[in-house]
N, C-alpha and C positions, 0 to 999 in steps of 0.2 A: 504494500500500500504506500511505506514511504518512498519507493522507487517511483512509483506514478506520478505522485503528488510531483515530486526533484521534476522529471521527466517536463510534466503539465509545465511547470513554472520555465522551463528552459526552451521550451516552447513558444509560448508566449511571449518571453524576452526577445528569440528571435525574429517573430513575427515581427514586433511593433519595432525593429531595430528601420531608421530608415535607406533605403536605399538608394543612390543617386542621388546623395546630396552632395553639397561645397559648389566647386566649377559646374556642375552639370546644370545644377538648379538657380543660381546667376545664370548662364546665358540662356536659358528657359525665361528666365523673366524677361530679359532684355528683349529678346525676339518676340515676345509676346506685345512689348511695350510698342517695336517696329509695327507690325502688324496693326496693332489699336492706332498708332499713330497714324497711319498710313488710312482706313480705315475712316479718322477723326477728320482728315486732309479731304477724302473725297466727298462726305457727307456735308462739310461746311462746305463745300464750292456748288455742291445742288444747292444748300439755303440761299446761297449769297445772287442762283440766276435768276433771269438774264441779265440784270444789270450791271454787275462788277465783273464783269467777264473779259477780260481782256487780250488775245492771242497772241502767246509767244512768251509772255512775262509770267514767271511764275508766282503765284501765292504762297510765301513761303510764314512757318510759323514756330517758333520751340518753346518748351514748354516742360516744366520741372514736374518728374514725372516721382521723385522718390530723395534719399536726401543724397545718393549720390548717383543718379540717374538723371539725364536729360532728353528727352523726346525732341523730334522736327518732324516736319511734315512738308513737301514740296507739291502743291498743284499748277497744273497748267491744263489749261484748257479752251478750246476751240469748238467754235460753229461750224459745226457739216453744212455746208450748202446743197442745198436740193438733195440732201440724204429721205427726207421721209415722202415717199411716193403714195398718199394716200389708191383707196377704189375707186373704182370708174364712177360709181353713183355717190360717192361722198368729197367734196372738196378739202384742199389739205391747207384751208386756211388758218392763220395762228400758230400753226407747230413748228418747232424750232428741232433742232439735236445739236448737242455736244456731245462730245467727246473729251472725258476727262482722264488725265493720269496722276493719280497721288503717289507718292514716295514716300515711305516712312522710314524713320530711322533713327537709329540710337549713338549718342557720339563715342559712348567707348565700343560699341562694338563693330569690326571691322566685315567688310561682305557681309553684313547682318539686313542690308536693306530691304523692305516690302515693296510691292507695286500694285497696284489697284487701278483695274484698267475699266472704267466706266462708260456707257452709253446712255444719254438721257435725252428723253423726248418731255420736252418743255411744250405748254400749250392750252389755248381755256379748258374753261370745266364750268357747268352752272353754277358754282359752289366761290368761282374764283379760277386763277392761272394755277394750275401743279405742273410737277416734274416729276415725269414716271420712269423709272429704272430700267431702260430695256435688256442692259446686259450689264454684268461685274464679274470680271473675272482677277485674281489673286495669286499672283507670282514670290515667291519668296523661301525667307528661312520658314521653317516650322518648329 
């Protein structure tokens, strides 16, 4: 019985021992942070259209993500011309599309960059003008 009990307990110790900590669990955060940032970059450049849109100049932003951690985020973004081809019976008046790219990224970690590759169809709505997401695709660390 007290074989079991020793056994149980050395058990259990093992389990909750953790694993992948120090190095692994820093750049897990950090690429997590790239990601969010990147992420934070493309979602502030849909609030900010059509008006602050400017092509070729990017939106750039950083931001203190922890006490020794800092975030950026680079957007740049551009009007598709005659990208959205409505139907034959419906006119494609009002719709705009951009094409955004965010960057996120973290300043100590090196090739650690995110990329957030956007397509937004800008345009009325009874309700008001929205921006609808038609594509987001996610290049990066993981």
């Amino acid at each position: 019985m007290l074989l079991l009990v020793v056994l149980s307990a050395v058990g259990m110790y093992v389990v909750s021992l953790p694993i992948g900590t120090g190095e692994s669990a820093g750049q897990y955060h950090r690429s997590a942070v790239a990601r969010n940032m990147a992420r934070a970059g493309a979602n502030a450049a849909i609030a900010r259209l059509p008006g602050e849109i400017s092509a070729g100049s990017p939106y750039v932003r950083r931001l203190p993500v922890g006490p020794a951690v800092t975030g950026r985020y680079s957007v740049t973004a551009r009007k598709i011309p005659g990208a959205f081809d409505a139907p034959v019976n419906r006119p494609a008046r009002g719709f705009e599309e951009y094409e955004l790219v965010s960057v996120g990224s973290v300043a100590d970690l090196p090739d650690g960059d995110v990329r957030v590759v956007a397509r937004i169809r800008y345009g009325p709505d009874p309700a008001g003008p929205r921006a609808r997401i038609v594509k987001w695709v996610e290049t990066g660390t993981r």
